[in-house]
BADRENTI-839730 format. One record per residue: residue number from 1; x, y, z of N, C-alpha, C in turn. Coordinates in steps of 0.001 Angstrom, whole numbers, always signed. Layout:
residues N
> NUM/X/Y/Z/X/Y/Z/X/Y/Z
...
//
This chain:
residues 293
> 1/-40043/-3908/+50632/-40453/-3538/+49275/-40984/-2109/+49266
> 2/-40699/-1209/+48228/-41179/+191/+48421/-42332/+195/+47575
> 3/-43320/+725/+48414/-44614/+852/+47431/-44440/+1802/+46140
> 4/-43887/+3096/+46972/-43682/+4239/+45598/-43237/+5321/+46411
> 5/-42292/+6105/+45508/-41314/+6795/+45767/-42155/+8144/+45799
> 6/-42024/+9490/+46695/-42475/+10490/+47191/-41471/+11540/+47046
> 7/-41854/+13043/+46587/-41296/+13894/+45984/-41529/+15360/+46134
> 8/-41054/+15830/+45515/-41611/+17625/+45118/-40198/+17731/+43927
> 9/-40495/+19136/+43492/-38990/+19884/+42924/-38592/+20567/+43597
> 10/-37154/+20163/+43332/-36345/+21125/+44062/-34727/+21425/+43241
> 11/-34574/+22643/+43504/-33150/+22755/+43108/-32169/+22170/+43495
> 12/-30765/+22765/+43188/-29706/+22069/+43744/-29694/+21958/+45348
> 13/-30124/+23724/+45583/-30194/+24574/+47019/-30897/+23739/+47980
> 14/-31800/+23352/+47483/-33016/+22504/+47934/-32851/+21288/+48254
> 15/-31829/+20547/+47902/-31831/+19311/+47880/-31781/+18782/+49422
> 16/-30933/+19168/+50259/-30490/+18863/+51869/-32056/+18823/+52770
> 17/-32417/+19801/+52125/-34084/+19928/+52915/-34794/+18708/+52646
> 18/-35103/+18805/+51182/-36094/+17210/+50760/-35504/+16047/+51172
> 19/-34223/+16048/+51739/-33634/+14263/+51716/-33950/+14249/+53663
> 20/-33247/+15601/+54049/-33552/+15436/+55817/-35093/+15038/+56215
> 21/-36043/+15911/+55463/-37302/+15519/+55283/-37558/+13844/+55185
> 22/-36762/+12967/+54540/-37133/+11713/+54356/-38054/+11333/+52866
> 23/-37944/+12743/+52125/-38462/+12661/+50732/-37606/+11408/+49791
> 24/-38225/+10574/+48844/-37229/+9650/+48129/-36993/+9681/+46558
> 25/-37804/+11211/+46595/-37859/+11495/+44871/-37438/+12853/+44928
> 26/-36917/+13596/+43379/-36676/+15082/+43330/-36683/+15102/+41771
> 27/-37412/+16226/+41779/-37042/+16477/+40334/-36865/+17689/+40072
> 28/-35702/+18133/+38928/-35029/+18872/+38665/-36364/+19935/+37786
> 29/-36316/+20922/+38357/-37617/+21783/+38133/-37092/+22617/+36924
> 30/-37897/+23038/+35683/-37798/+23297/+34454/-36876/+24506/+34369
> 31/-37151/+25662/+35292/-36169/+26768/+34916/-34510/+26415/+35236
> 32/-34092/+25179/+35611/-32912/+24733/+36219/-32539/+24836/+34581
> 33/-32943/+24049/+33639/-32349/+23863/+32261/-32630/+25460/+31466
> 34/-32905/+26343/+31822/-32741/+27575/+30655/-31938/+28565/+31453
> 35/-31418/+28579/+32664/-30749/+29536/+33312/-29476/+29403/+32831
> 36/-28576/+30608/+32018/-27443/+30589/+31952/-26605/+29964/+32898
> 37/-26767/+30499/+34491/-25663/+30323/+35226/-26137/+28631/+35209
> 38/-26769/+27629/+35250/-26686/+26450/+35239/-25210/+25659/+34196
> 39/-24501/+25467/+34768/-23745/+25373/+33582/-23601/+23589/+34113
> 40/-22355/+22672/+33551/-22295/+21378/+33482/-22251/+21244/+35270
> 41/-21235/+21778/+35487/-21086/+21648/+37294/-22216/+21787/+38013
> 42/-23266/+22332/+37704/-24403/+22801/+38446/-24736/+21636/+38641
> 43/-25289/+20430/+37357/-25605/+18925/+37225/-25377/+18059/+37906
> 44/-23767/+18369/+37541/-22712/+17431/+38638/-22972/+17283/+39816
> 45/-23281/+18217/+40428/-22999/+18287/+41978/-24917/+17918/+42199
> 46/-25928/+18134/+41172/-27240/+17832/+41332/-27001/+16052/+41788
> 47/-26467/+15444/+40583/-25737/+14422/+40605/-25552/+13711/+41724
> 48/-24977/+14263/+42278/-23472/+13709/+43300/-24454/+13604/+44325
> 49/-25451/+14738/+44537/-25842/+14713/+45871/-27061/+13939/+45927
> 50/-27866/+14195/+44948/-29364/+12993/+44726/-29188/+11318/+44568
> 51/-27719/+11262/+43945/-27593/+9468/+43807/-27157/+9185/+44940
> 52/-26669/+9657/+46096/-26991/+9196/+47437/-28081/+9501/+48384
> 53/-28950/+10539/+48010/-30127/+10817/+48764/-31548/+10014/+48377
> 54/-31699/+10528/+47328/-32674/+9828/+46743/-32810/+8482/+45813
> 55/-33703/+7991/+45682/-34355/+6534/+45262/-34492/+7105/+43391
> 56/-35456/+8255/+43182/-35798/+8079/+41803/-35334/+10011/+41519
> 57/-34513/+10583/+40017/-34898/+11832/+40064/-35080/+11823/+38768
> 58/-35879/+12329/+38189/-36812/+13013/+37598/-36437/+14226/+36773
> 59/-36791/+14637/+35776/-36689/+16333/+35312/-37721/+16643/+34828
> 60/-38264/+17868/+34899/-39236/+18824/+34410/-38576/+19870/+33062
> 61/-38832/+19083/+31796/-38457/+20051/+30663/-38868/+21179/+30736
> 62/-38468/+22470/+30039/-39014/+23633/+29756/-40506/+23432/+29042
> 63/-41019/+25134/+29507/-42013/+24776/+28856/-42099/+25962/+27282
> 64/-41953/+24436/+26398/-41911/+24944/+25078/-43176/+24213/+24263
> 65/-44083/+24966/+23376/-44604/+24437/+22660/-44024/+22724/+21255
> 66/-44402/+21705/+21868/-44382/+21051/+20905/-44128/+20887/+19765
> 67/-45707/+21246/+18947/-45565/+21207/+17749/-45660/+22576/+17316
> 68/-45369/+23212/+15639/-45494/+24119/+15476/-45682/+24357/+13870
> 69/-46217/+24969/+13155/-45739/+24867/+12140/-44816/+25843/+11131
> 70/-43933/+26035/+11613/-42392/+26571/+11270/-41888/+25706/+11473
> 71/-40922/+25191/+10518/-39570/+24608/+10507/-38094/+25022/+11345
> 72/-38277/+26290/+10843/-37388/+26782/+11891/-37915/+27176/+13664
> 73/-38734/+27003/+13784/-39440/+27322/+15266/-39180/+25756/+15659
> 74/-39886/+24500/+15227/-39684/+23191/+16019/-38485/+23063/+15764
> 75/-37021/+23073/+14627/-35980/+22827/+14796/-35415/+23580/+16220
> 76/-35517/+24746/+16595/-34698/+25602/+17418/-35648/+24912/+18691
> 77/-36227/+24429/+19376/-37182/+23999/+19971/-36858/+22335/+20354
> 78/-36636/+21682/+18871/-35627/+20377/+19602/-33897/+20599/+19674
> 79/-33629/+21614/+19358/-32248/+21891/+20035/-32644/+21980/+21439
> 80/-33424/+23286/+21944/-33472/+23578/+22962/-33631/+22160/+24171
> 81/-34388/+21767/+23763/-35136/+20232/+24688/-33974/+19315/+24376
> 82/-33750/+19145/+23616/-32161/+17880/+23479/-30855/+18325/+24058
> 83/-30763/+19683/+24367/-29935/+20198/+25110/-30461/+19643/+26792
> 84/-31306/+20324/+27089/-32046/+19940/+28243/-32438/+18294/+28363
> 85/-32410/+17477/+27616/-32146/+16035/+28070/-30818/+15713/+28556
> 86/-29491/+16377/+27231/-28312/+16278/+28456/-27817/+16686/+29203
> 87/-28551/+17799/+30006/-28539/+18396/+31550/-29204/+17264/+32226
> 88/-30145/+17097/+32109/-31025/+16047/+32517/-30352/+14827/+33165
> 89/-29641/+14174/+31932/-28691/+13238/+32012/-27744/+13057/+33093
> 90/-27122/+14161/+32626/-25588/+14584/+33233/-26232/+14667/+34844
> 91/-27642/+15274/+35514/-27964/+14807/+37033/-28221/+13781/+37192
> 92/-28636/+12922/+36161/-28747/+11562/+36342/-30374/+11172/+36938
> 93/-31448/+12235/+35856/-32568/+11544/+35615/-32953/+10771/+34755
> 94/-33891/+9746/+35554/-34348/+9062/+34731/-35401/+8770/+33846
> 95/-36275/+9907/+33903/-37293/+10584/+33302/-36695/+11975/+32857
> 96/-37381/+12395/+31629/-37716/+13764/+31317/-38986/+14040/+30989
> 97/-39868/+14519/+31547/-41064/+14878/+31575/-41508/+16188/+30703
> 98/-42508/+16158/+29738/-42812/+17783/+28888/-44421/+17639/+28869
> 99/-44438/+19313/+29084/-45706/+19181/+28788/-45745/+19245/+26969
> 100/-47089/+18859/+26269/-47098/+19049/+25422/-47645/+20441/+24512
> 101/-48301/+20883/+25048/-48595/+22394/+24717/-49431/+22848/+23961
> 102/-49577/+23632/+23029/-51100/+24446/+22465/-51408/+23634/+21167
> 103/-52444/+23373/+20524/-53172/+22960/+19218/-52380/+23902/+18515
> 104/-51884/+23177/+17240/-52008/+24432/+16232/-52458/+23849/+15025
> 105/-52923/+22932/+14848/-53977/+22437/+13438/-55620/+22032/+13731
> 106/-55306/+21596/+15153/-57003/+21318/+15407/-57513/+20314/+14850
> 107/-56399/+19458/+14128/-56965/+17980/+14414/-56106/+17375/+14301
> 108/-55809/+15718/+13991/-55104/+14954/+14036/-53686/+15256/+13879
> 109/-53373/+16159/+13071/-52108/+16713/+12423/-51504/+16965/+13612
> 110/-51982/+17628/+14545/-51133/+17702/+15953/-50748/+16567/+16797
> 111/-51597/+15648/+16793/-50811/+14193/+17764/-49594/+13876/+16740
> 112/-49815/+13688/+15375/-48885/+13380/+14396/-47400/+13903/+14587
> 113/-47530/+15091/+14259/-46515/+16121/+14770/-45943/+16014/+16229
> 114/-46648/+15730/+17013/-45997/+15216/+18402/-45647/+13874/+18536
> 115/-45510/+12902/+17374/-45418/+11911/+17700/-43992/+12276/+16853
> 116/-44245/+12724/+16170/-42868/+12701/+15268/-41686/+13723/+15532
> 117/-41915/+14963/+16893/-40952/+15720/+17577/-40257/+14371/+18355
> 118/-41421/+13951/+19239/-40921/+12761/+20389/-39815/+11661/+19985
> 119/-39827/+10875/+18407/-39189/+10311/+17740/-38007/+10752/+17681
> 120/-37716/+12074/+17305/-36521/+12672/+16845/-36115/+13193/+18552
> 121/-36630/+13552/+19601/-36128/+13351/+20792/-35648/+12401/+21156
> 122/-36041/+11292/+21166/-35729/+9746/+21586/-34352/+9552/+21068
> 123/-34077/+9938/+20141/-32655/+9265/+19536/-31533/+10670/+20324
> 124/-32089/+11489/+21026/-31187/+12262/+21474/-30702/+12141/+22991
> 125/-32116/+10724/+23551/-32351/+10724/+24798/-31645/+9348/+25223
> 126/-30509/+9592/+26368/-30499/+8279/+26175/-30896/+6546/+26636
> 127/-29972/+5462/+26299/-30935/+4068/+25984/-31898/+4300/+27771
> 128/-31016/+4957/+28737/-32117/+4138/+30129/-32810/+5552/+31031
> 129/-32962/+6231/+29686/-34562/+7453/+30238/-35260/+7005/+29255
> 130/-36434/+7286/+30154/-37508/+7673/+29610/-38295/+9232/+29215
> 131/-39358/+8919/+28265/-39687/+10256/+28032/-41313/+10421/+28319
> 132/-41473/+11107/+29721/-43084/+11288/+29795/-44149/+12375/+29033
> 133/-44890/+12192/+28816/-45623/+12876/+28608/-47099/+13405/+29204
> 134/-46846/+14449/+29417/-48044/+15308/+30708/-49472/+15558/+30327
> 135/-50479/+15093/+30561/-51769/+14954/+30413/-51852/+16861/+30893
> 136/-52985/+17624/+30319/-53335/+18625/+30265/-54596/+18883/+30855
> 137/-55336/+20236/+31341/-56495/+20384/+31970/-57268/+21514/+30905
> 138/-56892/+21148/+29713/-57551/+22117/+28752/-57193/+21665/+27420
> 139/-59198/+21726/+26888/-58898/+21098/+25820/-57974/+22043/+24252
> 140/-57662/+22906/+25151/-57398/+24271/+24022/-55775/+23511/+23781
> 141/-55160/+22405/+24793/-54137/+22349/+24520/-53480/+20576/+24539
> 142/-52979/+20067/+24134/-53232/+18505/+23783/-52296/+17781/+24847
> 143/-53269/+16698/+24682/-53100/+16298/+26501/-54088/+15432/+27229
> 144/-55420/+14964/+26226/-55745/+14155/+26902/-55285/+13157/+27466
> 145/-56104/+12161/+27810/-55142/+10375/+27865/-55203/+9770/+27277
> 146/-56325/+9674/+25800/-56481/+9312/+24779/-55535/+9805/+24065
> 147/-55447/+11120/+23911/-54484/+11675/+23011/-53036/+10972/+23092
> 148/-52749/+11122/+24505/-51254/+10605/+24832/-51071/+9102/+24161
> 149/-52109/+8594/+24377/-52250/+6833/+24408/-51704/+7134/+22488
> 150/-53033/+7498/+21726/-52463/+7651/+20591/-51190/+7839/+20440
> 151/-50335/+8773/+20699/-49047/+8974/+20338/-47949/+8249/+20820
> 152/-48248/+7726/+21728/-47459/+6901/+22186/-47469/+5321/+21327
> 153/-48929/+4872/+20678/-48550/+4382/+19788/-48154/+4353/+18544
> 154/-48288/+5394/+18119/-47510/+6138/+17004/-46214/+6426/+16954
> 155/-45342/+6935/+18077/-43674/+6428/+18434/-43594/+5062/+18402
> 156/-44480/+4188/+19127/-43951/+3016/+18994/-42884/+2531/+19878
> 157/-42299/+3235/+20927/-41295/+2722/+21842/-41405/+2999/+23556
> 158/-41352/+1738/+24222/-41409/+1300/+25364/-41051/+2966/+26207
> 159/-40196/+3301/+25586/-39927/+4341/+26495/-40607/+6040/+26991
> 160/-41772/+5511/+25970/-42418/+6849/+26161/-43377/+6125/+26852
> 161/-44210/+7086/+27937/-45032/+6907/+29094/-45695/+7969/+29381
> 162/-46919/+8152/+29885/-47762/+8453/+30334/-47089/+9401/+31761
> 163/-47796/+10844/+31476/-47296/+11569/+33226/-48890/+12207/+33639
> 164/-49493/+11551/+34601/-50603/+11601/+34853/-50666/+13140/+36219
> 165/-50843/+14525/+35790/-51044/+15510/+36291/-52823/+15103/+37022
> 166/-52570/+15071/+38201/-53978/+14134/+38358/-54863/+15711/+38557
> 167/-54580/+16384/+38608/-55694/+17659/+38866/-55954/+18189/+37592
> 168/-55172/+17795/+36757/-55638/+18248/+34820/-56169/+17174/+34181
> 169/-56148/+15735/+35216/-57040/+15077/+34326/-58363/+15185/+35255
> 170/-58476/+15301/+36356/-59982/+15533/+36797/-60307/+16873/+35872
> 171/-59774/+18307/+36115/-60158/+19182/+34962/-61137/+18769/+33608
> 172/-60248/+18189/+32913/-60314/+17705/+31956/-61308/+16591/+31181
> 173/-61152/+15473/+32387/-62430/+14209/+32192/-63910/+14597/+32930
> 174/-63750/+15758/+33820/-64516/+16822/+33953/-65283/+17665/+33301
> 175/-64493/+17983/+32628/-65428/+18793/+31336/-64992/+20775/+31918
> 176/-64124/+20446/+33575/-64274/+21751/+34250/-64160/+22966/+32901
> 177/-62622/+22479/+32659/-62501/+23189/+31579/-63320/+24508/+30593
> 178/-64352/+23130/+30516/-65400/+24455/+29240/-66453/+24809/+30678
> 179/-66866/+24414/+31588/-67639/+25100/+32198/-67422/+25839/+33763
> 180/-66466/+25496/+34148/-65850/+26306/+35442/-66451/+25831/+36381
> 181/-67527/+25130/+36753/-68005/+24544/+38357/-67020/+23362/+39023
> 182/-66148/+23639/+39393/-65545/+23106/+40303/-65882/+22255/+41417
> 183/-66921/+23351/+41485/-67843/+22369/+43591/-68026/+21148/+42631
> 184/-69257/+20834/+41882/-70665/+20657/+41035/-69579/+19501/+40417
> 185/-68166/+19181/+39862/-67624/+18278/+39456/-66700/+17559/+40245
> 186/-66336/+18147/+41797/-66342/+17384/+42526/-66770/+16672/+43172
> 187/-67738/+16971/+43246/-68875/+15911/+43918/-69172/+15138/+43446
> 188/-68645/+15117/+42294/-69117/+13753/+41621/-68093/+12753/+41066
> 189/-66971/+13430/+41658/-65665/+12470/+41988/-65054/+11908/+42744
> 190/-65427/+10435/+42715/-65623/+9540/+43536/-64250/+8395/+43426
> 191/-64156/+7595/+44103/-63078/+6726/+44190/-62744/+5777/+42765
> 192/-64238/+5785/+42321/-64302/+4992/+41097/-63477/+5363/+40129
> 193/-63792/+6729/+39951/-63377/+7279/+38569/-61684/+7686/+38938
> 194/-61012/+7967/+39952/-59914/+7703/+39804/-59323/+6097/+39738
> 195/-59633/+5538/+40106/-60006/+4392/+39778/-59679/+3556/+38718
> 196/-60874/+4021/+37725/-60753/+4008/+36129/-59449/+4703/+35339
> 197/-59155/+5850/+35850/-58134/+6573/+35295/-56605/+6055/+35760
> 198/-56578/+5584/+36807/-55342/+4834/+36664/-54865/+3478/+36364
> 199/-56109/+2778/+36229/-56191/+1895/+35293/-55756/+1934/+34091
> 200/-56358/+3541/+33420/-56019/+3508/+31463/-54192/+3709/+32277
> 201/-54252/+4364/+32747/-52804/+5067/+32916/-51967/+3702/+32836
> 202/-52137/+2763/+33402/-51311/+1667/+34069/-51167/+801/+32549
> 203/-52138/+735/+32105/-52111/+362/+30901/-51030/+729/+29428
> 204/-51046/+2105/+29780/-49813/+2875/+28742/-48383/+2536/+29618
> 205/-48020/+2602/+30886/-47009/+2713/+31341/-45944/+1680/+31103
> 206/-44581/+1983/+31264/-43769/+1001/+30640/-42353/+1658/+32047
> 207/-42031/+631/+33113/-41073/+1297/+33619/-41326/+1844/+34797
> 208/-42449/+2613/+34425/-42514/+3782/+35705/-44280/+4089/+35865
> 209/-45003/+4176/+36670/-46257/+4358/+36456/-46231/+6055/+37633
> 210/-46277/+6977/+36518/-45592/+8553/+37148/-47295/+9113/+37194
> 211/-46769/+9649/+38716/-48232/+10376/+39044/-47890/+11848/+39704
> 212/-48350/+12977/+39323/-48468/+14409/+40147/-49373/+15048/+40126
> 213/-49466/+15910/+41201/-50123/+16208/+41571/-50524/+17366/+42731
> 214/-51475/+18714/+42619/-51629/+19983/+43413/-53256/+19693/+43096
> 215/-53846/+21121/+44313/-54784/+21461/+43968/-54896/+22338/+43083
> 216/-56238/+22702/+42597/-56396/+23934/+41864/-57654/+24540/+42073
> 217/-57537/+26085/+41866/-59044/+26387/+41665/-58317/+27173/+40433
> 218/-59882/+27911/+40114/-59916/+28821/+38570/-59987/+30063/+38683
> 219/-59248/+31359/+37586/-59219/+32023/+37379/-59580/+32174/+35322
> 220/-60373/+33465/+35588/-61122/+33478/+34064/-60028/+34515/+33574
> 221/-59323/+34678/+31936/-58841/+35140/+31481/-59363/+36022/+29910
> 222/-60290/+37036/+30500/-61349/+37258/+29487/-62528/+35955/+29326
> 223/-62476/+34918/+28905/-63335/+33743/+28457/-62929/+32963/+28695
> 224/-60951/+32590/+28686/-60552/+31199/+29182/-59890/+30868/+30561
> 225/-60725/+29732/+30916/-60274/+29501/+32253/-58943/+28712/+32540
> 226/-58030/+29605/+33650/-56798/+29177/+33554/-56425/+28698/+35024
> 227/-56066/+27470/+35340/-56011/+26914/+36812/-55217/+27593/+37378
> 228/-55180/+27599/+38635/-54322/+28299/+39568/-53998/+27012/+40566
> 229/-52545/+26871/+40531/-52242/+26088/+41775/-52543/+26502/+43212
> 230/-52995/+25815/+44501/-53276/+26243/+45532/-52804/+25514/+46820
> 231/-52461/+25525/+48058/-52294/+24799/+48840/-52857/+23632/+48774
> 232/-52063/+22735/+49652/-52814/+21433/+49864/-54106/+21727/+50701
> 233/-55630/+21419/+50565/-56386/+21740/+51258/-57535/+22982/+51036
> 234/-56952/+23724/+50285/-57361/+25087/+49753/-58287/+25034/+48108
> 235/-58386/+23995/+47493/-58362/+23957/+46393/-59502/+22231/+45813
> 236/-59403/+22075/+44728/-60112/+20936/+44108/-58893/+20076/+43058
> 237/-58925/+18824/+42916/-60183/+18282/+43639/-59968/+17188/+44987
> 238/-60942/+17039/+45833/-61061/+16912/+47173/-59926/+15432/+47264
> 239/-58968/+15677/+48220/-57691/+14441/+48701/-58262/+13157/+48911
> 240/-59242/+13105/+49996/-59662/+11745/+50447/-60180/+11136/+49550
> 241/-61114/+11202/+48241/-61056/+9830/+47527/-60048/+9546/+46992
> 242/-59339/+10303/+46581/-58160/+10411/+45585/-56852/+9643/+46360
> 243/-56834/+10081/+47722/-55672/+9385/+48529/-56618/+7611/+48473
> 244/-57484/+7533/+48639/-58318/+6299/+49085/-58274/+5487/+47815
> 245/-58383/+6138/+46716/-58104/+5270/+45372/-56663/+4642/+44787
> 246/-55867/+6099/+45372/-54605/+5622/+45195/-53540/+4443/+45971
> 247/-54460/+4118/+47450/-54169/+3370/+48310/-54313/+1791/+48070
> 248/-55745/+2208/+47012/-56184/+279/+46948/-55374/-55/+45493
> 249/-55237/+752/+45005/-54954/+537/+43501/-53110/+65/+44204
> 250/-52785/+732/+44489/-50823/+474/+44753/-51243/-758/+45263
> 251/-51802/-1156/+46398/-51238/-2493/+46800/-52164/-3771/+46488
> 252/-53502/-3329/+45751/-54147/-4326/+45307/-53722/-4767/+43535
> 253/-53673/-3794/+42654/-53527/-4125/+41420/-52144/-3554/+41099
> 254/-51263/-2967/+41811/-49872/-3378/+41162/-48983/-4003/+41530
> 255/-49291/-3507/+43203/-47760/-4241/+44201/-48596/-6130/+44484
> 256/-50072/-6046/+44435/-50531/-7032/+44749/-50460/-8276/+43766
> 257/-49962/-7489/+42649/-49883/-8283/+41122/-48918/-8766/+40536
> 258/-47936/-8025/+41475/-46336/-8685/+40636/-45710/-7468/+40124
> 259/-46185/-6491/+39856/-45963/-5825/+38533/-44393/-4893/+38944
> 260/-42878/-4921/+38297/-42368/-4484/+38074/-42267/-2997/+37844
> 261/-43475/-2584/+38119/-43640/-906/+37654/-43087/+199/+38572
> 262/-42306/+520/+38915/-41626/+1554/+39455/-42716/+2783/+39981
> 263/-43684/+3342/+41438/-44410/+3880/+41060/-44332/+5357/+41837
> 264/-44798/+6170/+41751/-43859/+7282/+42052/-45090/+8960/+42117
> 265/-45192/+9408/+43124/-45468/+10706/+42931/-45171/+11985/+43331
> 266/-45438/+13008/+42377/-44577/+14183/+42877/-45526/+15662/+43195
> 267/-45161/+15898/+44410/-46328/+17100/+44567/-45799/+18416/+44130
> 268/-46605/+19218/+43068/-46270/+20161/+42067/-46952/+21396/+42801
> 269/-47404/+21784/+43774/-47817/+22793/+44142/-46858/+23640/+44479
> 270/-47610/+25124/+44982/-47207/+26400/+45300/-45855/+26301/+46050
> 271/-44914/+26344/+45734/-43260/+26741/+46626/-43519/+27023/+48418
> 272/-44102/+27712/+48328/-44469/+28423/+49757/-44592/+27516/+50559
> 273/-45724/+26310/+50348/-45807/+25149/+51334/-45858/+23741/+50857
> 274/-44584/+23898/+49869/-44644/+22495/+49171/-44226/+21838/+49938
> 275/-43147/+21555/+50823/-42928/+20499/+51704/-44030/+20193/+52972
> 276/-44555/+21122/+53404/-45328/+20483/+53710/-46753/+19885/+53537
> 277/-46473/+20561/+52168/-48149/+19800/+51872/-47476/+18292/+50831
> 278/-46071/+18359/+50353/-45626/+16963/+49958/-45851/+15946/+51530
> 279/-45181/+16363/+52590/-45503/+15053/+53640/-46723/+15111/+54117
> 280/-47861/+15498/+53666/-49400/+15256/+54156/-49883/+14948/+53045
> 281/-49052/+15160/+51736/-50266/+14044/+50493/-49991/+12446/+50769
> 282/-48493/+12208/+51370/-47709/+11285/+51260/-48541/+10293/+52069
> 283/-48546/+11458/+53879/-49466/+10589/+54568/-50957/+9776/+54793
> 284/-51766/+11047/+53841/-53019/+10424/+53556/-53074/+9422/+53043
> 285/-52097/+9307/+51919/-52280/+8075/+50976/-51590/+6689/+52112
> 286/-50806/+6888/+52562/-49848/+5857/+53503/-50759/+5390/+54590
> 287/-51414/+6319/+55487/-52014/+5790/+56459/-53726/+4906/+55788
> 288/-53829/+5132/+54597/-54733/+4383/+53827/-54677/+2862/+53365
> 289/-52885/+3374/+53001/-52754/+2316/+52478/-52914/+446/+53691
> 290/-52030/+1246/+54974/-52378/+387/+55875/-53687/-848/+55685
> 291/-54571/+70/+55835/-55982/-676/+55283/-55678/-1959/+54263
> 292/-55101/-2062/+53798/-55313/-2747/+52358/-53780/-4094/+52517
> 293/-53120/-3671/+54087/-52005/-4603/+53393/-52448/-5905/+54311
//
């Protein structure tokens, strides 16, 4: 039985590396869908070579603002993304993952509006993807897990899910965000509170219970603080509870439960040493999991 499928992005180029590696996930990384030279063949052969390598693949939409209020800005915007579902397709993911992107009403009107882009995506997406949606590490931009939860009941369909960026929701349920202490909110993140958070998560999920994940530290941009991805090891917030939470939770409350949930994570850090900091998130959590079976 597979507990959960293990990952990074990678291109087409990339692919031979992550599968020799013994990686069982890939996902098709966002600039793959806006590059001219990507054309249908590029897919194909993404295709050809991941449905024998890998277990689960994945895509990373562009990153386009959501909602907007121009008509003509969100129309040209779900062209763009409904185009990029059937690239998506055509490699034969089974997720498309977006972030959701900046406020532009500052209150409710924005989950609304994202509930009602996602709607008119869905009918472009087809019957056996799903469509995730990426939790954020700033409240300047929408993305809580509340937020998501809302909209997801507001679509109303099984197929939208929860994509739990686990270093934007510590950010975030943190508070880092508005105040920048990093040390001072790790320390006070403990096994529990991831814990709790994949609990709500498990709760929204339908299909797939999708988790990623880098470190980060902060950089100030005039007043707003903007994360910086960092090596595995280099950064917040700290692996060992986080591998230790994620260990009891897989084989006590999902694999221990029955649950059908497909579960899966993908390490989103810096290019430079993503593979190897993907097979040392993999292992912390694995040699943990031992413990628990």
């Amino acid at each position: 039985m597979i507990l959960f499928d293990w990952g990074t992005y990678n291109g087409l180029s990339k692919l031979s590396r992550a599968a020799t590696l013994g990686m069982r996930l890939t996902e098709i990384p966002p600039w793959d869908f806006t590059r001219r030279s990507r054309g249908p063949e590029y897919f194909d052969a993404y295709r050809e070579f991941a449905s024998k390598a890998f277990t689960t693949v994945t895509a990373h939409a562009p990153y386009y603002n959501l909602v907007s209020d121009t008509p003509s800005i969100e129309a040209r915007i779900l062209r763009a993304m409904s185009a990029a579902v059937a690239k998506a397709a055509r490699a034969g993911a089974e997720i498309f993952n977006m972030h959701i992107g900046w406020r532009v009403y500052m209150d409710d009107r924005d989950l609304e509006a994202v509930a009602d882009f996602v709607k008119k995506l869905l009918e472009k997406t087809p019957e056996n993807m799903y469509i995730s949606l990426e939790t954020t590490y700033t409240r300047r931009q929408i993305g809580g897990l509340d937020e998501i939860r809302a909209i997801i009941e507001m679509v109303g369909s099984p197929r939208v899910i929860p994509s739990l960026q686990l270093e934007n929701v510590f950010m975030y349920e943190k508070r880092v965000d508005m105040h920048g202490n990093f040390i001072a909110a790790d320390k006070e993140t403990g096994i529990d509170f991831w814990l709790d958070v994949l609990r709500r998560a498990l709760r929204m999920s339908h299909g797939f219970l999708s988790l990623r994940f880098s470190q980060v530290t902060g950089v100030y941009f005039g007043r707003r603080l903007l994360k910086k991805r960092v090596p595995l090891g280099k950064g917040y917030p700290s692996l060992q509870p986080l591998a230790d939470a994620l260990a009891q939770f897989m084989v006590r409350e999902v694999r221990g439960k029955g649950s059908e949930l497909r579960m899966h994570i993908i390490y989103t850090g810096p290019p430079e040493t993503k593979y190897e900091d993907t097979i040392t998130l993999y292992a912390e959590i694995m040699r943990r999991v031992v413990q628990h079976l």
